[in-house]
N, C-alpha and C positions, 0 to 999 in steps of 0.2 A: 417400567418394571413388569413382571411376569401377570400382577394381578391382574394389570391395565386389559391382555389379549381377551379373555373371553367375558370380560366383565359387564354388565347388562346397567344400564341405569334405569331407573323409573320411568315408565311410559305415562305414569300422569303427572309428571311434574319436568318432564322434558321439553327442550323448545319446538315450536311445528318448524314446520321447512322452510315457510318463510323468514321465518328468524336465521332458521340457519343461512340461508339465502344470503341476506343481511350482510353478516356476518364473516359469512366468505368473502364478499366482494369487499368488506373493509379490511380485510388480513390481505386482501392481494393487493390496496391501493398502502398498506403499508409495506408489505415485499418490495413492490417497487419501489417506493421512496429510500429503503434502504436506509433508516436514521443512525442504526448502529455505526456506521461510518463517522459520522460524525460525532453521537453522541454515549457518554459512557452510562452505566447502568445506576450510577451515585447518582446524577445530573438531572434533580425531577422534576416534574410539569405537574402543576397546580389546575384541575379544571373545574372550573367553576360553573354548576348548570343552575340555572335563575330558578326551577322547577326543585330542587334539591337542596334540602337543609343544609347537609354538608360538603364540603370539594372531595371529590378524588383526586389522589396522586399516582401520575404514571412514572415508572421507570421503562426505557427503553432496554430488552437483551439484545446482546450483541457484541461488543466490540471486545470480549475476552474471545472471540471465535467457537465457543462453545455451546451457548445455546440462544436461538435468537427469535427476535416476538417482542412484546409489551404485556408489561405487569400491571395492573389493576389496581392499586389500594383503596376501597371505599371507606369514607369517611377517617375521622382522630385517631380514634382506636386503633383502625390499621393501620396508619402512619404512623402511632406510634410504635407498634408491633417491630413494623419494617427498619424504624431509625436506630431500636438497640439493636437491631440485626448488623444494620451498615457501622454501629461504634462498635463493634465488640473485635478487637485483637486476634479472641483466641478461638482454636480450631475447635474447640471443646463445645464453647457457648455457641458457637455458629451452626454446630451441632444440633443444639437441642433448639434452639432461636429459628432453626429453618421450617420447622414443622411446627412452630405456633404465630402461622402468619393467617392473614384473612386477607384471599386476595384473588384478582381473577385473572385469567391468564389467555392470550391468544401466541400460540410458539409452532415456529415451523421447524418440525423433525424429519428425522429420518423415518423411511417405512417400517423398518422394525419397532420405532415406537408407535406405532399406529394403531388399536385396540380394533377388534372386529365392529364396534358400534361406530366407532368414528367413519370406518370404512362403509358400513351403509349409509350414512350420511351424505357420506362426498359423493357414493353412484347414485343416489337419490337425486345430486344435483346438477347428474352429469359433469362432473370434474373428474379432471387427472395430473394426478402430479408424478415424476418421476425424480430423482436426483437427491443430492445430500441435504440437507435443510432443506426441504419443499415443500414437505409434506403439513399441511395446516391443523392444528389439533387447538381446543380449548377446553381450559380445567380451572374449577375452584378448589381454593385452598382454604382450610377453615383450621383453628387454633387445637392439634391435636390429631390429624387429620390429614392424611396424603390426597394429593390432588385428586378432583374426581368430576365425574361431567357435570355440565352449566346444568341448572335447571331454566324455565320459561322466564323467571324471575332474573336470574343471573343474566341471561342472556340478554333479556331488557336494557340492564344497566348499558354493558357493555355497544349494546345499539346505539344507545344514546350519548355513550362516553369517548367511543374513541371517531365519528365523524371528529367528533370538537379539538382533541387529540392530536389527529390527524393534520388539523388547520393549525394550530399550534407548532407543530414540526416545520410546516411547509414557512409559513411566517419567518423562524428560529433559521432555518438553513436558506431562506432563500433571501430575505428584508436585509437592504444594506444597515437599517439603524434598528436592525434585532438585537436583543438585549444578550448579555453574555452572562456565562454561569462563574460565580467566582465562590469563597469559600464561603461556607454561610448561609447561601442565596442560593434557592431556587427559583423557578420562573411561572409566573401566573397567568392561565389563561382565562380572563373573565371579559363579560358582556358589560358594554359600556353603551352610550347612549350614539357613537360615530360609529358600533359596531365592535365586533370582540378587539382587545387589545392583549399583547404579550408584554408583560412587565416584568421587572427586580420584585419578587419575593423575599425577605428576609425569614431563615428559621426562626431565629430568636421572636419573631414576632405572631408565632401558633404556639399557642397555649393550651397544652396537653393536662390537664390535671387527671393525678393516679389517684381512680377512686378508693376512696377512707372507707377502711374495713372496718368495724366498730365488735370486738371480740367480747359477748357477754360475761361480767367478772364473776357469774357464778362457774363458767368454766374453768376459771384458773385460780378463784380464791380459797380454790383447798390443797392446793399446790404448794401457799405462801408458806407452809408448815414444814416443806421438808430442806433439807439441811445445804447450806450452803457450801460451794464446792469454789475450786481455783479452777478448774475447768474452761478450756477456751474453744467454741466450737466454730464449725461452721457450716453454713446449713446454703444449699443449691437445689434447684428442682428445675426441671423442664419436663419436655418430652424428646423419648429419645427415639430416634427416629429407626425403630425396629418394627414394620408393621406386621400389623397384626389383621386377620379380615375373617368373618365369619361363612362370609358365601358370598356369592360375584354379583350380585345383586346389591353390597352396599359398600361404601367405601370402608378401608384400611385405616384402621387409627392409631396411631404412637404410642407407646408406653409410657405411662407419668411415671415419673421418679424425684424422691424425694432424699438427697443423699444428707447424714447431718456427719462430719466427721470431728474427731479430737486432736484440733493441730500441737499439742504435746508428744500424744502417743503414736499421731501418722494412721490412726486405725478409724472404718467407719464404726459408728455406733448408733446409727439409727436406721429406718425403714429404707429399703431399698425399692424394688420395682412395687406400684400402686396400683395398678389394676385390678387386683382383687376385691379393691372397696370402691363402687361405684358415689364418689364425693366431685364436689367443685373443688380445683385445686387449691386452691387457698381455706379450705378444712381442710387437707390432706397436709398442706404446709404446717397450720397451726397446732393440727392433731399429733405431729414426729416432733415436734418440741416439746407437747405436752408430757407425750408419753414417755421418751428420755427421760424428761424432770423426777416424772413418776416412778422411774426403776436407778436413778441415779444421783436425782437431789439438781439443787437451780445453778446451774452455770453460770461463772465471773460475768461472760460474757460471749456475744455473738455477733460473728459476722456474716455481712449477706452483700451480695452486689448491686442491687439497686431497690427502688423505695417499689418496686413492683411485688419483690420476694418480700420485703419489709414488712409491708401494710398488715398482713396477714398476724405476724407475731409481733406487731408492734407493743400494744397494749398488754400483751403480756411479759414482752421483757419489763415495759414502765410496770405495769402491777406487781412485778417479780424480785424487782430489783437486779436486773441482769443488763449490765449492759451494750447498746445494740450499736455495732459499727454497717455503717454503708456502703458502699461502691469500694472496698474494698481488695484487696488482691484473695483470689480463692484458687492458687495452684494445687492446692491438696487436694478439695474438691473437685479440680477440674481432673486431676491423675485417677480419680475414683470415678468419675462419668465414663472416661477413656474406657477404662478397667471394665465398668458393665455393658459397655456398650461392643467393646471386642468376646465380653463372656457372652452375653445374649445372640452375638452374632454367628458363632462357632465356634471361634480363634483357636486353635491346636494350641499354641503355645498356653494360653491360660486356659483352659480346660484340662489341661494336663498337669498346670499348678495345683487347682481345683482338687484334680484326682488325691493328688502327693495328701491334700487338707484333711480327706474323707477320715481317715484312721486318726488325726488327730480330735475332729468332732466326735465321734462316736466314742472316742475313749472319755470323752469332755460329757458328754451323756450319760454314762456309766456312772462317771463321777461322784460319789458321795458327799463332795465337797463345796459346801454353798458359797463359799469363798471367789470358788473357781470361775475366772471373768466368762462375759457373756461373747465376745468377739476377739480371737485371736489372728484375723485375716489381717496382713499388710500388704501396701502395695508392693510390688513386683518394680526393684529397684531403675528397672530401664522405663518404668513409667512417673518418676519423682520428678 
């Protein structure tokens, strides 16, 4: 991306040259091995370091021919970040899912993606790469947050991660009785007492718990007052991946959004892009329910797609008496992320619906009539 060319990272929290040293030499012992060939980017490796409370998981890039290297996920959190990434169907959620990962990356590009820091680096190590995927770069990823350079920190990990990595592939691709990836199962690479061994990992067997958000009831117990409605909503939130950066000195970050829409009437009716209130997402969740409630009375009920989005307004649909569906279908919601995410991006065609709206809002302003609803935008039928 454009930001990446002259963007400067922190000189006290960047790694020295010997790290990057490191670093390079293990991006090139994986160029060579080439795993993509064999392995797809779902297919993950479990590494286990004795020194480290929790495993990393790698994916390999590669074998869509698109972009190729090893992804990083340190510790639960990240994996579990990355596994609703890898369940999710739709192009919507994959959307917003891509830019709330936490993850570290080694990927060979092309020299157009190459940022002038990176390029003092590699002269720094006397390296030269020429050709299509050659060119070595490394970037974190954090929940929120377009990729952006290692720090000395970051780049630790990664020293210590992908040697281990690395021996795990060679084992996988070369060992007649290396284990195989089938559904379910990923592959673990931990220290045993003959020496590392490559095993059947089962998912089912990492135990992800989505921390209990505990919503104080003096927030919503003046709420219980106002008037119940048939009302059916549904409420989505990520970040959308429109960056945003203040100066090239710090990384680019996503826009939260918090969409709540009325699958009766097809229209949103709550907060849209969140950046203006600097909150942790899950007050920015629980605050666009509250506030609804507050300008329009408590909802039959709500739906949301996983206990992630949940946690946040849990206790308040139980305090409320509204009830809360899960993992549900959210195609309404997902036609209204489409919809901000082609407006924030430019789109002629909805910018220019936009325009046609202007005279309808301002006449809605003028309005003397307190009757007169607070949202008359529907979606744009080719987006239903």
């Amino acid at each position: 991306m454009d930001f990446y060319k002259n963007a400067r990272p922190d000189p006290k929290t960047a790694p020295p040259l010997e790290q990057w040293r490191t670093l390079y030499q293990l991006a090139d012992e994986l160029k060579q091995l080439a795993p993509w060939k064999s392995v797809y980017d779902s297919q993950l490796f479990r590494i286990e370091l004795p020194e480290d409370p929790e495993p990393y998981f790698c994916s390999i890039m590669g074998n869509g021919g698109e972009s190729f290297g090893i992804a990083v996920y340190p510790g639960y959190e990240a994996f579990a970040r990355l596994l609703r990434l890898l369940d999710t169907d739709s192009n919507e959620l994959e959307m917003l899912l891509a830019v709330d990962q936490r993850v570290l990356v080694c990927e060979f590009c092309n020299s157009g993606e190459v940022s002038n820091a990176d390029r003092a680096v590699i002269k720094s190590l006397g390296l030269r790469f020429r050709g299509k995927h050659q060119w070595t770069t490394f970037r974190s990823g954090k929940p929120g947050q377009f990729p952006w350079f290692l720090t000395a920190e970051e780049a630790g990990v990664l020293c210590r991660v992908m040697p281990q990595a690395l021996a795990a592939l060679r084992q996988y691709l070369t060992a007649e009785d290396a284990p195989e990836f089938r559904d379910g199962v990923i592959l673990r690479w931990r220290p045993a007492e003959s020496g590392w061994v490559l095993e059947e990992f089962p998912l089912e067997g990492i135990q992800i718990p989505v921390e209990r958000i505990k919503v104080d009831e003096s927030e919503w117990l003046p709420y219980k007052r106002k008037r119940k409605t048939r009302d059916v909503l549904e409420l989505e939130a990520g970040y959308l991946p429109v960056p945003v950066q203040e100066s090239v000195s710090v990384p680019a970050h996503a826009t939260y959004i918090v969409v709540l829409t009325n699958r009766k009437t097809e229209t949103p009716v709550g907060p849209m892009p969140t950046d203006t209130w600097d909150a942790p997402p899950d007050i920015k969740i629980a605050s666009a329910l509250l506030d609804y409630i507050k300008k329009n009375g408590r909802p039959a009920a709500l739906y949301v797609r996983s206990e992630w989005i949940a946690e946040p307004v849990r206790d308040i649909c139980s305090g409320l008496g509204i009830r809360l569906h899960i993992g549900e279908d959210l195609s309404l919601s997902e036609s209204m992320i489409h919809f901000l995410y082609l407006m924030l991006t430019g789109d002629d065609e909805v910018l220019g619906a936009l325009d046609e709206l202007s005279d309808i809002l301002d006449f809605l302003d003028d309005d003397d009539d307190d009757d007169a609803p607070d949202n008359l935008i529907t979606f744009p039928k080719r987006l239903r």
